[in-house]
Biopython code that builds the backbone (N, CA, C, O; Angstrom):
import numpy as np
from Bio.PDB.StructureBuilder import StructureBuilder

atoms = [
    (1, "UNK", "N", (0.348, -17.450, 28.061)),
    (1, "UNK", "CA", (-0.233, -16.142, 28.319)),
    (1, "UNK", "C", (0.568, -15.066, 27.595)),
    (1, "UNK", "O", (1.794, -14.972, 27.650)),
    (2, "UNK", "N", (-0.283, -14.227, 26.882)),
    (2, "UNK", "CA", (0.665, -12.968, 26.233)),
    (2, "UNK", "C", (0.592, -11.846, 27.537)),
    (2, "UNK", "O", (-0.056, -11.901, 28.582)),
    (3, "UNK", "N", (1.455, -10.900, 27.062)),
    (3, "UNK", "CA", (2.404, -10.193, 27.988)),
    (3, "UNK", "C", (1.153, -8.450, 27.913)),
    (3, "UNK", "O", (0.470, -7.716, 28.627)),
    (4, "UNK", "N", (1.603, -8.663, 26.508)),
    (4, "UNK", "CA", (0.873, -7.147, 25.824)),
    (4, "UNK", "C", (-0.759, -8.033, 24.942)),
    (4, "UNK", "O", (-1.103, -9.213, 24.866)),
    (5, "UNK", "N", (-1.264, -6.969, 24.521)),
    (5, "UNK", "CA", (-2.065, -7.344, 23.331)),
    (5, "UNK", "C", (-1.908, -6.216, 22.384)),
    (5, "UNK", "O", (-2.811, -5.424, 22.113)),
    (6, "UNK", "N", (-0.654, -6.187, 21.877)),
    (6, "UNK", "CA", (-0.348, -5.763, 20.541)),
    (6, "UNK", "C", (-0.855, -6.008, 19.510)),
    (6, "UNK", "O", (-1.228, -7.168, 19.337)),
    (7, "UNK", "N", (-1.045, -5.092, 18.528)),
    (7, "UNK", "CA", (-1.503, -5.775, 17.368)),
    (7, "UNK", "C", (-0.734, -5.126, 16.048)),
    (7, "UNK", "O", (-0.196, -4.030, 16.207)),
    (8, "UNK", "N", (-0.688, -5.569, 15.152)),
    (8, "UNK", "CA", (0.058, -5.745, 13.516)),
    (8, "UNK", "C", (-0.907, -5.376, 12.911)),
    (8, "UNK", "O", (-1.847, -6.132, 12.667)),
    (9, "UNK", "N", (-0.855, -3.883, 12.475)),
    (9, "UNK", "CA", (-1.657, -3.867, 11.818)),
    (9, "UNK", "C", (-1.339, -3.385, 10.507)),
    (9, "UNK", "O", (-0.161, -3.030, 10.552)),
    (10, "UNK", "N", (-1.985, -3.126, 8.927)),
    (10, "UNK", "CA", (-1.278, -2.692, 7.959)),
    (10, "UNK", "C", (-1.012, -1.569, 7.822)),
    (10, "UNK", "O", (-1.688, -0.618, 8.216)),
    (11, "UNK", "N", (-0.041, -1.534, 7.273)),
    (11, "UNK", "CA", (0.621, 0.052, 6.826)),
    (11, "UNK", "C", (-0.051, 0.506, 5.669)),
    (11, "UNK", "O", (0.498, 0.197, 4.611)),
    (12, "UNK", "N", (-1.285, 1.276, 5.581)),
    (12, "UNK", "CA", (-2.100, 1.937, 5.057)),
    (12, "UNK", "C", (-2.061, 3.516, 4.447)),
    (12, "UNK", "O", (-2.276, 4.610, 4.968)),
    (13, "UNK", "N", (-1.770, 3.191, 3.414)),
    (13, "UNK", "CA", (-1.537, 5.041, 2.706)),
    (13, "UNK", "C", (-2.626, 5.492, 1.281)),
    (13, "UNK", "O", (-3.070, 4.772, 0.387)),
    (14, "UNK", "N", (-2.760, 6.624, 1.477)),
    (14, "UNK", "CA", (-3.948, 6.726, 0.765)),
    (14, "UNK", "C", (-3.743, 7.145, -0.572)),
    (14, "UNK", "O", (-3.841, 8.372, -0.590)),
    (15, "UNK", "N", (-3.526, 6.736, -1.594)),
    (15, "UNK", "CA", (-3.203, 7.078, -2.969)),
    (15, "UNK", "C", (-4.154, 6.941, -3.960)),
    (15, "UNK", "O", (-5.169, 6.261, -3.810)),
    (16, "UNK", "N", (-3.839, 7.646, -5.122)),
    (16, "UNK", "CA", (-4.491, 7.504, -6.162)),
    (16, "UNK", "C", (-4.607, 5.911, -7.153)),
    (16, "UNK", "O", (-3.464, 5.908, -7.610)),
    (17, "UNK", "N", (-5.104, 4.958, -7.576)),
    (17, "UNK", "CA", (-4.620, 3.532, -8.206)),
    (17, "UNK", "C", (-6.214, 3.886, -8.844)),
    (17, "UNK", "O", (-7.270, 4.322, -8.386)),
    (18, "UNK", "N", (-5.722, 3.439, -10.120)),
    (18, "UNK", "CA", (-6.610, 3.344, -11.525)),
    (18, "UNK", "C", (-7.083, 1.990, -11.210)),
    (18, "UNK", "O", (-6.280, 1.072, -11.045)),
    (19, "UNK", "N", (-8.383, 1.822, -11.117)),
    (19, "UNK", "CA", (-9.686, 0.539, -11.210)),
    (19, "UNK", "C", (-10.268, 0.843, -11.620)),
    (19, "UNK", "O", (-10.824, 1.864, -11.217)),
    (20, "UNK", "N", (-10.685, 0.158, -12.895)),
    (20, "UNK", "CA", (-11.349, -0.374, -13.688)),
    (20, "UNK", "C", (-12.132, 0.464, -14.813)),
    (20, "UNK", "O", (-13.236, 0.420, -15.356)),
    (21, "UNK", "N", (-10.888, 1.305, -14.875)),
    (21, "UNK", "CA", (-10.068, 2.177, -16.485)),
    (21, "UNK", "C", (-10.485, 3.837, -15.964)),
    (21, "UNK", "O", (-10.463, 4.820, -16.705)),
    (22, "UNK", "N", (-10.941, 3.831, -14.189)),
    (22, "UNK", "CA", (-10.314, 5.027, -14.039)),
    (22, "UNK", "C", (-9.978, 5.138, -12.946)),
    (22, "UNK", "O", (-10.181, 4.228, -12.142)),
    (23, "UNK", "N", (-9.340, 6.333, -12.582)),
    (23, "UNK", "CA", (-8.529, 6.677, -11.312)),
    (23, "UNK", "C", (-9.202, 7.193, -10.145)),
    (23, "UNK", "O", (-9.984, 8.085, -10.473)),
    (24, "UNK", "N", (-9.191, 6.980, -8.988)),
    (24, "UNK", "CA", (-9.553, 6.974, -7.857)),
    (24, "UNK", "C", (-8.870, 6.713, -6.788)),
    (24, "UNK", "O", (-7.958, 5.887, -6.823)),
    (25, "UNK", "N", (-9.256, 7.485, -5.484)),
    (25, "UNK", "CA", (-8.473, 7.352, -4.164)),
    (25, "UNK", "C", (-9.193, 6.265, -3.286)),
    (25, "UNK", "O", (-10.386, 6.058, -3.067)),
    (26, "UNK", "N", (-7.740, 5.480, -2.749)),
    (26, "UNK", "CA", (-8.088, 4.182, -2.086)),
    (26, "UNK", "C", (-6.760, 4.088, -1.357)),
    (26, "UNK", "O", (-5.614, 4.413, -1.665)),
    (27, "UNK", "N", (-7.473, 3.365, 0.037)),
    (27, "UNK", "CA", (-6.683, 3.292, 1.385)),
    (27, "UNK", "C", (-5.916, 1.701, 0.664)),
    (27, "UNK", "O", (-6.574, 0.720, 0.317)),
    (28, "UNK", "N", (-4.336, 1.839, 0.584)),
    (28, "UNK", "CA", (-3.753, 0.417, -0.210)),
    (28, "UNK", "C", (-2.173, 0.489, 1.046)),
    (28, "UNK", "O", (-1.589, 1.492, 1.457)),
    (29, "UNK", "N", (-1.940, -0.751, 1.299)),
    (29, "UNK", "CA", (-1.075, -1.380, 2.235)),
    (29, "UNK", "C", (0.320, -1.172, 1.434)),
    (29, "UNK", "O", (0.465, -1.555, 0.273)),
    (30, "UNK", "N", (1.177, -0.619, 2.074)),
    (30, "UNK", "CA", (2.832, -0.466, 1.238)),
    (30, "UNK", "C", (3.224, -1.508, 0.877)),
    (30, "UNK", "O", (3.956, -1.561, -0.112)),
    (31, "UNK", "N", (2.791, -2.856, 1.692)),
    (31, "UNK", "CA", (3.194, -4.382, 0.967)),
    (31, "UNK", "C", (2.782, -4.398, -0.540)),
    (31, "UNK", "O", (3.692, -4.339, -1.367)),
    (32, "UNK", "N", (0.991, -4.502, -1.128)),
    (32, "UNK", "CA", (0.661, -4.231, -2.517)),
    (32, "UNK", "C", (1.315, -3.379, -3.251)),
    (32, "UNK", "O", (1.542, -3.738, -4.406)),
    (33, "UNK", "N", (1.830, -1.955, -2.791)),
    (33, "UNK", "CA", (2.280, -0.914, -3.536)),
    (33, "UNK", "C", (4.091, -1.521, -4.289)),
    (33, "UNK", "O", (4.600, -1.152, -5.347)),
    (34, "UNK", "N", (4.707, -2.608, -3.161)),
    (34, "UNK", "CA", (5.897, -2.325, -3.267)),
    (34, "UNK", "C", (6.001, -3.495, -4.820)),
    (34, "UNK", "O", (6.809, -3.468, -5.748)),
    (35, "UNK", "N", (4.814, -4.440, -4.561)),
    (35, "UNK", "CA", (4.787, -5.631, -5.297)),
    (35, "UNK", "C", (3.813, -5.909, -6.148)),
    (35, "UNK", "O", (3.345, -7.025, -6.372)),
    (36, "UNK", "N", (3.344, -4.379, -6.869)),
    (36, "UNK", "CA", (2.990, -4.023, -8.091)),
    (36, "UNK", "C", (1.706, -4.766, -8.315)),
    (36, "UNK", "O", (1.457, -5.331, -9.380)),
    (37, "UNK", "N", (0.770, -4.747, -7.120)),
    (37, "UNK", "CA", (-0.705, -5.661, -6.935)),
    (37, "UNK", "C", (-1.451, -4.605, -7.658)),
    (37, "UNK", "O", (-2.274, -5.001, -8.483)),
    (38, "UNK", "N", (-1.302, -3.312, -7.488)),
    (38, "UNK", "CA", (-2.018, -2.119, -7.603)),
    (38, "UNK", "C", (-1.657, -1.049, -8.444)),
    (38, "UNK", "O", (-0.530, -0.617, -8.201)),
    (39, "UNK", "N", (-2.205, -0.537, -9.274)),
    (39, "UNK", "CA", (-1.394, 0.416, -10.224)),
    (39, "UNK", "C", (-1.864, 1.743, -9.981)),
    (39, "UNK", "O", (-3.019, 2.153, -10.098)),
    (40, "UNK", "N", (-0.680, 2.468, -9.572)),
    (40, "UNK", "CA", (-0.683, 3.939, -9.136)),
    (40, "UNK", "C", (-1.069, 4.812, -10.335)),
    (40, "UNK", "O", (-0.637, 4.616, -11.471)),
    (41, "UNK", "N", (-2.017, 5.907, -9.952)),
    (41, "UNK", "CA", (-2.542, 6.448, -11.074)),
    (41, "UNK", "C", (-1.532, 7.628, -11.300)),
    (41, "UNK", "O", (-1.673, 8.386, -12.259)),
]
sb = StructureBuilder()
sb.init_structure("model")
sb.init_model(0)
sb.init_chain("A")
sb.init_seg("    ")
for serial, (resi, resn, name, xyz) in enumerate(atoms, 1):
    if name == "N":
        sb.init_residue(resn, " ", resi, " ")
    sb.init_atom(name, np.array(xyz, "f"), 0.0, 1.0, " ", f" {name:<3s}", serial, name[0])
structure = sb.get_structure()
């Protein structure tokens, strides 16, 4: 039996990242940002 029902959820920040040869705002997780999944515009 769990105690709480916590939940994990992602750390979500809203930045600018260039798709698909232009730039646009998109909700991206600090995990992708730190490990270069996503390219900041």
């Amino acid at each position: 039996m769990r105690a709480t029902k916590r939940r994990f959820d992602a750390n979500l920040q809203r930045v600018r990242i260039v798709e698909k040869g232009r730039a646009m705002r998109a909700y991206v997780c600090t995990r992708c940002l730190k490990s270069d999944k996503v390219a900041k515009a």
